[in-house]
C-alpha positions in Angstrom: 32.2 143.8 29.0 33.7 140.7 27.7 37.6 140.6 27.3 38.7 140.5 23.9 42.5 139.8 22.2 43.5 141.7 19.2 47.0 140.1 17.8 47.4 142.5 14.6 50.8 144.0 13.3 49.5 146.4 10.8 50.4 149.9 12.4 46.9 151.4 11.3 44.5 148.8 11.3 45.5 147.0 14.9 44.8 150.6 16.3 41.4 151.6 14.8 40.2 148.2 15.8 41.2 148.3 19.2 39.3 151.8 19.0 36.5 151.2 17.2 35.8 147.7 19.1 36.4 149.6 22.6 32.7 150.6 22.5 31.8 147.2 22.8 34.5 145.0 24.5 37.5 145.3 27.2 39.9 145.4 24.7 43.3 144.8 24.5 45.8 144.8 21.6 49.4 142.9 21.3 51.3 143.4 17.5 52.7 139.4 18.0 52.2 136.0 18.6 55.0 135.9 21.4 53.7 138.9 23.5 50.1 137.5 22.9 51.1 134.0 24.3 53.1 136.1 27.7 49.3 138.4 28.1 47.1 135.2 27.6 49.2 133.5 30.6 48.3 135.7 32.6 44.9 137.5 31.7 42.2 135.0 30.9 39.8 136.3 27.7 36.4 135.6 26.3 37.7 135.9 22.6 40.6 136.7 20.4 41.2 138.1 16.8 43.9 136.8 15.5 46.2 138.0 12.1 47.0 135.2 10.0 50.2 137.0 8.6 51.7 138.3 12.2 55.4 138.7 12.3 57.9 135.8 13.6 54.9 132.7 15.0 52.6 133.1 12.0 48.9 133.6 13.4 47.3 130.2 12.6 50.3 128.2 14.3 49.9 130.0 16.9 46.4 129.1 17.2 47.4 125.6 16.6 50.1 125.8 19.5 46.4 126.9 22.0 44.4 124.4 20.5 47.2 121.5 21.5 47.1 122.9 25.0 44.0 122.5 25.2 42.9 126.2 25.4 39.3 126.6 23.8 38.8 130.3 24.2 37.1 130.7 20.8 39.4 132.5 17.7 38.9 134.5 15.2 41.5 134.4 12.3 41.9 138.1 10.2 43.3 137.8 6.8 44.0 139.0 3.5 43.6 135.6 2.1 40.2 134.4 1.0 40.9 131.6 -1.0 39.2 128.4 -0.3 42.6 126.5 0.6 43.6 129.6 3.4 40.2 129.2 5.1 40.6 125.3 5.9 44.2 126.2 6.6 43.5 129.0 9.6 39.5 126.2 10.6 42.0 123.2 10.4 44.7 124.9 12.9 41.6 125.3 15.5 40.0 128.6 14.2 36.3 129.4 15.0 35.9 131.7 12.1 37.6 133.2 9.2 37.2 137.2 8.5 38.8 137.8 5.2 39.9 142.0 4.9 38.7 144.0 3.6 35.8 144.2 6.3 32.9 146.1 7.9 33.2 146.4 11.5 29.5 145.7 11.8 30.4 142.1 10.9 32.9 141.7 13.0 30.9 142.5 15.6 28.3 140.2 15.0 30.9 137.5 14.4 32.7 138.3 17.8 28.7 138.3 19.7 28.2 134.6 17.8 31.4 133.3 19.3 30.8 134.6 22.9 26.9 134.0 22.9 25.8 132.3 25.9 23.1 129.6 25.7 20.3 131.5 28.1 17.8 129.0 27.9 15.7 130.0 25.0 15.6 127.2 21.5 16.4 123.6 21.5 18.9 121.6 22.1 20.2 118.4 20.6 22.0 115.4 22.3 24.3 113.4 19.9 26.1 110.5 21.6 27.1 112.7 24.8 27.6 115.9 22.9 24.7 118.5 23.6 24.1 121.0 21.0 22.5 124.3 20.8 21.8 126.3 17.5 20.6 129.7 19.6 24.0 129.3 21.3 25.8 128.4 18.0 27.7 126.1 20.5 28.3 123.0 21.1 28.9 121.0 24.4 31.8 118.3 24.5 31.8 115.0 26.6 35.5 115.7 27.0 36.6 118.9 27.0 33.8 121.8 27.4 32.1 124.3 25.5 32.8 124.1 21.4 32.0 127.3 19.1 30.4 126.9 16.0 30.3 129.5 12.8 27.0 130.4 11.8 27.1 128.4 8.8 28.3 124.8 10.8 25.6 125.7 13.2 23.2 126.0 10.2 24.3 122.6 8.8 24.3 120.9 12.1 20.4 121.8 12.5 19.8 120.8 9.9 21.2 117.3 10.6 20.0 117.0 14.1 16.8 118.0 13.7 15.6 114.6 11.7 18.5 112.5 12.8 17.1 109.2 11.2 17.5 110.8 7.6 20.4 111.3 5.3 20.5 114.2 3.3 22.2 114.5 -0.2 24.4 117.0 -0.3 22.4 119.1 -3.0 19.6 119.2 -0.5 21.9 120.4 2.4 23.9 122.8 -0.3 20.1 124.2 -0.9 19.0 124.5 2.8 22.4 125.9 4.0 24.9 127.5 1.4 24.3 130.9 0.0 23.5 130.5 -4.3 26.4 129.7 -6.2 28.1 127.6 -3.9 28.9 124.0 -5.1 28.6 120.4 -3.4 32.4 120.9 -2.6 31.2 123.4 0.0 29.2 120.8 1.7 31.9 118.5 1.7 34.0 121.2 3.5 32.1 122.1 6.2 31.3 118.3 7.3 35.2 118.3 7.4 35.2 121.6 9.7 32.5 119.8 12.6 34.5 117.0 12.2 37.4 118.2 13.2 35.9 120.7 16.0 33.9 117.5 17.0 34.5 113.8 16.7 34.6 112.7 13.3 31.5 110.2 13.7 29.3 113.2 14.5 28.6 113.7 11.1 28.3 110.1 8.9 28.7 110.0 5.0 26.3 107.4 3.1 28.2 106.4 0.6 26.0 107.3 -2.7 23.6 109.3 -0.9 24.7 112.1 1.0 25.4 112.7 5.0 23.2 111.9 8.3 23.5 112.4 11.7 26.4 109.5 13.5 25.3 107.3 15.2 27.7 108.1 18.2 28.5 105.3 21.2 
C-alpha cells in the first residue's frame, strides 16, 4: 500500500478517515501541522491530506513551508471553504487539489489514486521545452525538479493545449472543451494561473485578443 498523511484536528472526522481510508492506504493520522512536520522528517509518504483550518501552523502555510523546501510529495488540501478565492489560496501555497467538506469518500479516493498514479506506459506523452507531460499519469515531468501532479481538470486543459500546439484557443472554446456548464471564462483564466504556477509561467502563453496556446519554451 502507498503511505498516506492525514493532518486533521476534528476529533470525529480525522478518525473515520484514517478508518475508512485504511482499506486502501498505510495510513497514518497527526491532529497538527508541527507533529506532521516531526513524522514527515522521518517517514517518507506517497501523499498527504491536509486541513486547511488545523490548529497553531494553519494547513496551507504549512504546505507553503514543504513546497519552499523543495518537498513535492503531492497534497491534498480539506476544507470547509469552497469559495473561489480559498481554492487559489490552498493551489497558490503548492496544493495539488482542493476537497471542499462536505465529501463522499468515493471521491476522495479517486482524487488520492489521481495524485499517486504512476505513468505505466500506456497514452501519450507530450514534450514542452524540456518538460514531458503525461495526461494518463495526470503528471507532469520537470527539467528541474522532478515529477509534478496535476488535477484532473489542469490535466484536461493541458491536453487540450498540447495536443495542437501551433493553435491558440479562445478561452470560450477551452471553457467548452474543459469546464463543467455554467462555469464562466474567469475559470479559464484561473486554471492557466494554477499550471503556471506548478510549471513555469511560459508553459501556457496568452494571445492577447485571442485566447491561450501552448509556450513556446527555450
Amino acid at each position: 500500500m502507498l503511505r498516506l498523511l492525514i493532518v486533521e484536528d476534528d476529533p470525529r472526522l480525522g478518525p473515520i478517515m484514517r478508518d475508512v481510508l485504511a482499506a486502501n492506504w498505510d495510513v497514518e493520522l497527526v491532529t497538527s501541522a508541527e507533529e506532521a512536520e516531526r513524522l514527515a522528517t522521518v517517514t517518507p509518504f506517497d501523499v498527504m491530506i491536509v486541513d486547511r483550518g488545523l490548529p497553531g501552523l494553519r494547513g496551507e502555510q504549512w504546505v507553503r513551508d514543504l513546497r519552499r523546501r523543495r518537498v513535492q510529495t503531492p497534497v491534498l488540501i480539506l476544507t470547509a471553504l469552497g469559495e473561489l478565492h480559498d481554492r487559489v489560496e490552498g493551489l497558490d501555497a503548492g496544493a495539488n487539489d482542493y476537497l471542499v467538506k462536505p465529501f463522499e469518500f468515493e471521491e476522495l479516493n479517486a482524487r488520492l489514486r489521481a495524485l499517486t498514479r504512476r505513468y505505466d506506459g500506456a497514452g501519450p506523452r507530450y514534450d514542452i521545452g524540456g518538460w514531458e507531460f503525461s495526461p494518463e499519469d495526470q503528471r507532469i515531468e520537470s527539467p528541474y525538479e522532478g515529477s509534478v501532479a496535476l488535477t484532473s481538470t489542469e490535466t484536461a486543459l493541458l491536453t487540450v493545449l498540447a495536443a495542437e500546439p501551433g493553435r491558440t484557443f479562445s478561452r470560450e472554446e477551452l471553457l467548452g472543451r474543459v469546464f463543467a456548464q455554467g462555469e464562466s471564462e474567469t475559470t479559464v483564466e484561473t486554471y492557466v494561473h494554477y499550471l503556471r504556477r506548478k510549471t513555469d509561467k511560459d508553459l501556457i502563453e496568452t494571445v492577447r485578443g485571442r485566447g491561450y496556446r501552448l509556450g513556446r519554451l527555450a
